[in-house]
N, C-alpha and C positions, 0 to 999 in steps of 0.2 A: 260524803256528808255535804249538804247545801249550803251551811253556814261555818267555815271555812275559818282559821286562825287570820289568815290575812286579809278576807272579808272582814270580818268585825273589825279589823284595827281600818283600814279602809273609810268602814260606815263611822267609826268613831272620830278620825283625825277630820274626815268631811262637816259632821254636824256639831263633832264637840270642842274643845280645847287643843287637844291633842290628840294623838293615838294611842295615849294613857288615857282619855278623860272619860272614862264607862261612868262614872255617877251623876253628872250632868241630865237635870231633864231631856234636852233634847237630845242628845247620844241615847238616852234611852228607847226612849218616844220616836226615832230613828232604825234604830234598831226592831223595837217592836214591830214597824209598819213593815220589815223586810220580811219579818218572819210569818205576819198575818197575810201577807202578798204572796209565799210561800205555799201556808198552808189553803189559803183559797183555792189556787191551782189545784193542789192535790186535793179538796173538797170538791173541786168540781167532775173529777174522773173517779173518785171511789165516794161516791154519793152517802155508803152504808157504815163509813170509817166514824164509828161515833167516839172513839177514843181521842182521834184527831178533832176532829166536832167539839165538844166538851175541852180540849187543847184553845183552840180557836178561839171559842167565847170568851177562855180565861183573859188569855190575850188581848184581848180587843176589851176589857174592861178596866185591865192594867192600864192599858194606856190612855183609854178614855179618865182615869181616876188621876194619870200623870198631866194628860192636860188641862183636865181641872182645875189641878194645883198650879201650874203654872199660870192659866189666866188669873189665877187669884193675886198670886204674888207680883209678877209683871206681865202686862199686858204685848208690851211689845216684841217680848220673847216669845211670847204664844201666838201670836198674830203671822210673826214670820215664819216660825216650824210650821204652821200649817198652812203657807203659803208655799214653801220651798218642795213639802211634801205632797201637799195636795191635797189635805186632808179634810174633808166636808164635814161639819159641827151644824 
């Protein structure tokens, strides 16, 4: 499995509170980018995987809908996750 019990606590103690902190916007929003960075890969060798596809979208709208919410509420938290991650709005 690619996404690992001590991957996640990893990806969570990095971006969130702790290695308990999974509800935290960016532990989330963290987390999602791993797995959309994931499934790209494997979108890009099985081209016709439309389960994965339709997977992917969901994903990437999740998290577009989590940093929404976050630049609404604070700007500086949002500003930094998508500096640290890299992520283009």
């Amino acid at each position: 499995m690619y996404l690992s019990v001590e991957k996640k606590k990893e990806i969570f103690a990095k971006y969130g509170k702790s290695e308990t902190d999974t509800g935290s916007p960016e532990a989330q929003i963290a987390l999602f980018s791993y797995r959309i960075q994931h499934l790209t890969e494997h979108m890009k060798k099985q081209r016709k995987d439309l389960g994965t596809q339709r997977s992917l979208v969901r994903l990437v709208g999740k998290r577009r809908r989590l940093l929404d919410y976050l630049k609404e509420n604070d700007i500086e938290r949002y500003r930094a996750i998508i500096k640290e991650l890299n992520i283009r709005k």
